[in-house]
N, C-alpha and C positions, 0 to 999 in steps of 0.2 A: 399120719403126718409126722410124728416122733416129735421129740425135743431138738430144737434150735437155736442156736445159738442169737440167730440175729433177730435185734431188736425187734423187727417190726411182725413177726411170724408168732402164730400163738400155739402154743405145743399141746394146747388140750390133756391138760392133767385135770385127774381130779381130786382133791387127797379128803380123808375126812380122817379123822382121829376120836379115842376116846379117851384121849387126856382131860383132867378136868380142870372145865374153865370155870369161872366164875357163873355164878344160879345153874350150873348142873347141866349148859349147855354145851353141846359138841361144836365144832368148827367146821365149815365148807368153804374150800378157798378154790378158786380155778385160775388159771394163767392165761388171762387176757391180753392183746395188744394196746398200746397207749391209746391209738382210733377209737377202737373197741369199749376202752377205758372212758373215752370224750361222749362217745353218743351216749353210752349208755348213761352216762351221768346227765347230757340233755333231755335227752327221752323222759328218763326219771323226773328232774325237775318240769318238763312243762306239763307233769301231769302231777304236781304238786307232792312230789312221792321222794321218798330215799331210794337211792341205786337199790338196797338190801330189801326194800316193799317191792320195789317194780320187778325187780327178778326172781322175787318167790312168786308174786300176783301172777305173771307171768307163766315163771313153771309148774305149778301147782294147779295151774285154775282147771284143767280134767281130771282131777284127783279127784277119788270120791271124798266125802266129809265123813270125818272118824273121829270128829271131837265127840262126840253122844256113847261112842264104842268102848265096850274094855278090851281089855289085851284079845281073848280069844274071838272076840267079835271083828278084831283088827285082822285076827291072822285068818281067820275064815273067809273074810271079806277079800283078802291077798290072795287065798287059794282058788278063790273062785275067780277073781281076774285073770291069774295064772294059767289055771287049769285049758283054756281052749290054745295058747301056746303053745302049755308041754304038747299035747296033745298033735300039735301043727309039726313041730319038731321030732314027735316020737315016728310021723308017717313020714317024714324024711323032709318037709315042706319047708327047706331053708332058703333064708334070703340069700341072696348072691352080690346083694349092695355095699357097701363098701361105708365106710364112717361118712367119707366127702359123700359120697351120694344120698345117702341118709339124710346129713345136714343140710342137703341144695335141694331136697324136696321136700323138708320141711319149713326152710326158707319159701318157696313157693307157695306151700298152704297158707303160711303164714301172711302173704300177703308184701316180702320184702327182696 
């Protein structure tokens, strides 16, 4: 989609940084629309949540749990998720979908 200029289009960046914030945490910011801006902040509140709970809950919630993990337990854990990917990719078995299509079919799963 790229970067645009006009207001109401959302350029889908994603930046993360390892400047350091305060308690040693990074920053994830993305460039949403004001729309975008408004649900997400109703959605949030009528489920008694902050914007920043509802869209981790959210993107996280298929994530395995790796609070109990140490470091190599994490990265083992990574390469095993990994591994049938590479592996899909090394037989030549790539997707053909497109970022928008990506996103409209997981808008569909999702139910919106």
């Amino acid at each position: 989609m790229g970067i645009s200029s006009a207001s109401n289009k959302c350029c889908n960046v994603v930046l993360w940084s390892t400047i350091r914030y305060p308690h040693g945490m990074p920053r994830l910011s993305i460039d949403i629309t004001p729309e975008e801006h408004r649900k997400l902040k109703a959605i949030a509140a009528l489920n008694g949540e902050s914007i920043k709970d509802y869209v981790l809950k959210r993107a996280l919630r298929d994530a395995p749990h790796l609070g109990d993990m140490n470091e190599d337990e994490a990265v083992a854990a990574l390469s095993e998720f990994l591994e049938p990917r590479i592996q899909q990719a090394r037989r030549g078995e790539l997707s053909t979908k497109s970022l928008s299509d990506i996103r409209r079919d997981a808008r569909k799963q999702a139910g919106r």
